[in-house]
C-alpha positions as CSV (number, residue, x, y, z in Angstrom):
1,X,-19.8,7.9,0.0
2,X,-20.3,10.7,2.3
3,X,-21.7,13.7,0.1
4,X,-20.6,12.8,-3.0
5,X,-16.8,12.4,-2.4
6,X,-15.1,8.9,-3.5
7,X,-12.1,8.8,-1.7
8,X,-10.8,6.2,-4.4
9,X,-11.6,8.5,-8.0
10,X,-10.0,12.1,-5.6
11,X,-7.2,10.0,-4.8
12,X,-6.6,9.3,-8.2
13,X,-6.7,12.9,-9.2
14,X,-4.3,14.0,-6.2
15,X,-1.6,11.9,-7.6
16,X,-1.8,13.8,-11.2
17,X,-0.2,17.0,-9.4
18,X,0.1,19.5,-7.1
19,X,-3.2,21.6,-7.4
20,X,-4.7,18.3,-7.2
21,X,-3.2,17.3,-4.5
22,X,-4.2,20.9,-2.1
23,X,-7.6,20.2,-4.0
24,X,-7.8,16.5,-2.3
25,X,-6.6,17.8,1.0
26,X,-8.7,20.6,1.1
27,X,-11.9,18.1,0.1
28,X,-10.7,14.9,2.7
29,X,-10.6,17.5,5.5
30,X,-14.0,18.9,4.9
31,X,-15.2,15.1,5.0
32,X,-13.2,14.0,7.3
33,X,-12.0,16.1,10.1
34,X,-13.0,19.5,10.0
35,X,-12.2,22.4,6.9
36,X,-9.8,24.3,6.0
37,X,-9.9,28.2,6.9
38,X,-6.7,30.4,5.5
39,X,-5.8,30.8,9.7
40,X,-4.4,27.5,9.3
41,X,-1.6,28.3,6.8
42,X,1.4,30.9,7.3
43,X,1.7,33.8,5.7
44,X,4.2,34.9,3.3
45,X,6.3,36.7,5.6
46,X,6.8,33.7,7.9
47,X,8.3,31.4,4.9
48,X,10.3,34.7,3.4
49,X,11.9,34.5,7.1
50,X,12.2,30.8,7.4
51,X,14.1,31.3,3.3
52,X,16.2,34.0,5.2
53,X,17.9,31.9,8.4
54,X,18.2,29.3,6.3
55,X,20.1,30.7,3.4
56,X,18.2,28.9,0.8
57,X,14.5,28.7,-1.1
58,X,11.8,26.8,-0.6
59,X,10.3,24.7,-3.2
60,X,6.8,26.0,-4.4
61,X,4.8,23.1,-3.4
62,X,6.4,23.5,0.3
63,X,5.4,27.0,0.3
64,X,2.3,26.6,-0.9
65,X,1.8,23.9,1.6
66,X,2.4,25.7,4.5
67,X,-0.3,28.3,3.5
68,X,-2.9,26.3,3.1
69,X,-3.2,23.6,6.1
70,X,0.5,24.1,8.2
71,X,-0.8,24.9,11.6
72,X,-3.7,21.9,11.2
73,X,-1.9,19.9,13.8
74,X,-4.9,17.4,13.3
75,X,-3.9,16.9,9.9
76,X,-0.3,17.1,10.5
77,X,1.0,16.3,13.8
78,X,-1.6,14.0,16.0
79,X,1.6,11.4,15.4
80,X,4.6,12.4,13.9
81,X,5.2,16.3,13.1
82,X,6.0,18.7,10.9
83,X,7.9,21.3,11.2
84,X,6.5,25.0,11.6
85,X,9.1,27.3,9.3
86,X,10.8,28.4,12.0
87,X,12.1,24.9,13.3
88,X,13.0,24.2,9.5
89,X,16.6,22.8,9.4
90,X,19.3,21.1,7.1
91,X,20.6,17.8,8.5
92,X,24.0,17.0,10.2
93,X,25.1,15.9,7.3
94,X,24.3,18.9,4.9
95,X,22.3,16.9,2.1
96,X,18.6,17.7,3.2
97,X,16.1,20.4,4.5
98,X,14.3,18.5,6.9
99,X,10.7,19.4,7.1
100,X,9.2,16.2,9.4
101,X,9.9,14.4,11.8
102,X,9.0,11.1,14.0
103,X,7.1,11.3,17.3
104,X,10.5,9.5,18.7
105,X,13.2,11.6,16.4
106,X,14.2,7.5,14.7
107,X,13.1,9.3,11.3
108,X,13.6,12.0,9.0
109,X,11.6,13.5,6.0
110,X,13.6,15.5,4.2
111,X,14.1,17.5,0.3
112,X,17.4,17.3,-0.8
113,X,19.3,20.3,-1.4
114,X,19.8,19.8,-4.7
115,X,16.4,19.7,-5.5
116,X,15.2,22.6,-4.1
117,X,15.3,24.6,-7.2
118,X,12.1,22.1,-8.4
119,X,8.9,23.3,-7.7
120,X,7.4,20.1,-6.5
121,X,11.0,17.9,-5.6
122,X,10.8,14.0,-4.8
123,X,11.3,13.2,-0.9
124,X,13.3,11.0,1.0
125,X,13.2,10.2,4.5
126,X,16.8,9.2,7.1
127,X,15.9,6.3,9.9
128,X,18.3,6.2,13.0
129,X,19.8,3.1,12.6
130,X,22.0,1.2,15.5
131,X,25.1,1.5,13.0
132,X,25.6,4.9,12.0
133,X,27.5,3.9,8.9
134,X,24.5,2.1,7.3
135,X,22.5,5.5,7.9
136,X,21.5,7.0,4.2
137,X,18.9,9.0,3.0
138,X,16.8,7.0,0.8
139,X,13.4,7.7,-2.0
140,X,10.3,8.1,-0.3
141,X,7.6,9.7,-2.6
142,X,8.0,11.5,-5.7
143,X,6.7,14.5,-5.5
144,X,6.5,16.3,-2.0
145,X,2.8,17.8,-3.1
146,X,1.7,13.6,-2.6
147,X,4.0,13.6,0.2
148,X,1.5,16.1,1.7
149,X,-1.8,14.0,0.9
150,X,0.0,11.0,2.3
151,X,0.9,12.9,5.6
152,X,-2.9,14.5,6.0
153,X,-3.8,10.4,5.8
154,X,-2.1,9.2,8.0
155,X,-2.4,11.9,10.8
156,X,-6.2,11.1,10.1
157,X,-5.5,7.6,11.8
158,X,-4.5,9.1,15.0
159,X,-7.3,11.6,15.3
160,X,-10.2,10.3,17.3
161,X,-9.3,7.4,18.9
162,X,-13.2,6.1,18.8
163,X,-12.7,5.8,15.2
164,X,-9.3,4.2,15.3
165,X,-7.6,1.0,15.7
166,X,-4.4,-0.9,14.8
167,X,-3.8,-4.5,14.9
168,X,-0.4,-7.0,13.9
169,X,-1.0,-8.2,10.2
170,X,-0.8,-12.1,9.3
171,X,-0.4,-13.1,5.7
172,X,-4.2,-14.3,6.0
173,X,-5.5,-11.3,7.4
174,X,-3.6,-9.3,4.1
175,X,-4.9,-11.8,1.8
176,X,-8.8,-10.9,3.2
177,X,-8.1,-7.2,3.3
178,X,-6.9,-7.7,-0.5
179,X,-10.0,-9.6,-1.3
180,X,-12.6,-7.3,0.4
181,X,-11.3,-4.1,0.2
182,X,-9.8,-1.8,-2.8
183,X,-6.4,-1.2,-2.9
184,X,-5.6,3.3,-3.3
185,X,-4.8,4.7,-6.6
186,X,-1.3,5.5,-3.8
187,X,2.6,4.5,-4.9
188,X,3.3,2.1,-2.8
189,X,6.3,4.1,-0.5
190,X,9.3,3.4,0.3
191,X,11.2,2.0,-2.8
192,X,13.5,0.5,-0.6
193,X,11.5,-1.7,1.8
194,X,8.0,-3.6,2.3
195,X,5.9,-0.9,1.5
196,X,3.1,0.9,2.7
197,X,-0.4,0.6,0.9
198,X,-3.4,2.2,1.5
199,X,-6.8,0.4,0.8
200,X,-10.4,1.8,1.3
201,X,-13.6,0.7,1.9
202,X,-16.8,2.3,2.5
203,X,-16.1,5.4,4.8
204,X,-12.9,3.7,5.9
205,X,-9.5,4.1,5.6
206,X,-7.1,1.1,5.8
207,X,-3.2,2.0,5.8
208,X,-1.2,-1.5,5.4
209,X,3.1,-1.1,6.7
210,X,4.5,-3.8,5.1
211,X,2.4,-6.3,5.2
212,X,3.3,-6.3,9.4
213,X,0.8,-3.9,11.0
214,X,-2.5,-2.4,10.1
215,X,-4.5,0.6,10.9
216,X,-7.8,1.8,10.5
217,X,-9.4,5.0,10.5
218,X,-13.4,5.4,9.7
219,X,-15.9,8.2,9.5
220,X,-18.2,6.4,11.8
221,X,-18.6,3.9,14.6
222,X,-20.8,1.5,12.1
223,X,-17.8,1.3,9.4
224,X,-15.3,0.6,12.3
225,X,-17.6,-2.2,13.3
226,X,-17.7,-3.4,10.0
227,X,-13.7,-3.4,9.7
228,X,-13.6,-5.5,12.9
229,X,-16.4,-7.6,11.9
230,X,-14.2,-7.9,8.3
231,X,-10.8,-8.4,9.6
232,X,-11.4,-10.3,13.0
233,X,-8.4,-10.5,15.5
234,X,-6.5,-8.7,18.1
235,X,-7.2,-5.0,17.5
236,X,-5.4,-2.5,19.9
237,X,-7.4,-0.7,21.4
């Protein structure tokens, strides 16, 4: 527990609403990666002008994420990115404001417009699918404010590849990783598939896609040793 901060109790305040969620974020970077300084968010102006070319508003939470961590591209874009306000955009279809996307353009993260009046609106996300018919956009998470803590997560898996790894999951290895480690205070995410759960262990970070793939993320080489020594196999790297 790196000076004092228990990734498992501040993730089960970050899920109780927005403030806690910018409060989590600010903490895990600190701990982390590096902290936040107010040049990493935009200014007022730059959202009033992405609100302007748009020709809508911006939920609060969005806003207020942008100010505090959206040019951190180390807690927002080492994998898939988000948008700066300028490159904000509503999608071909006209039912969402599109705020992230995948490394390879197969996936959306969008609000829907008829949210947008809500300070802190659900998510939902569009995958490029072979039959364009079946495409729909579809739940993610619930509030975008937790959408935001699971983004600043999951970036944190691709930021220092020494303290990184991925490997294909087996129903043993998920039973072991069940047994040993402790599952996040995190909705499991999407409704409407396998889902994504995020388990921790002692300075490590372990996010689980469906019971198909893992990845890891520590603070230090030790607890990466430890994960492999855990969870042996065919890591990636």
């Amino acid at each position: 527990m790196p000076n004092g901060f228990d990734l498992a109790a501040e993730l089960a305040v970050a899920i109780q609403g927005r403030d806690h969620a910018w409060a989590f974020i600010r903490r895990f970077a600190a701990e982390w990666l590096a902290p936040l300084a107010a040049e990493d968010g935009y200014d007022a102006a730059e959202l009033d002008a992405a609100e302007e070319r748009l020709g809508l508003r911006l939920p609060v939470a969005l806003r207020e994420a942008y100010a505090l961590l959206g040019r951190r591209d180390d807690l927002t874009g080492n994998q898939d990115t988000l948008l700066p306000p300028d490159k904000l955009y509503v999608d071909d279809t006209g039912q969402a404001l599109v705020y992230r996307v995948e490394n390879q353009y197969v996936v959306e993260w969008g609000i829907t417009l008829d949210t947008l009046d809500q300070e802190d609106p659900a998510t939902v996300y569009l995958a490029d699918m072979l039959d364009k018919t079946t495409e729909r956009w579809a739940p993610w998470i619930d509030r975008l404010s937790l959408a935001f803590v699971e983004i600043v997560m999951s970036e944190s898996l691709f930021s220092d590849d020494d303290l990184a790894d991925n490997r294909e999951l087996d129903p043993e290895t998920v039973a072991v990783i069940e047994e040993l480690y402790a599952l996040a205070p995190m909705p499991s995410y999407p409704e409407d598939e396998p889902g994504t759960r995020w388990f921790l262990g002692p300075d490590v970070l372990l996010r689980d896609d469906g019971q198909a793939w893992l990845w890891a993320r520590a603070r230090t080489s030790q607890a990466l040793e430890d994960v492999y020594k855990a969870l042996p196999g065919e890591w990636y790297v």
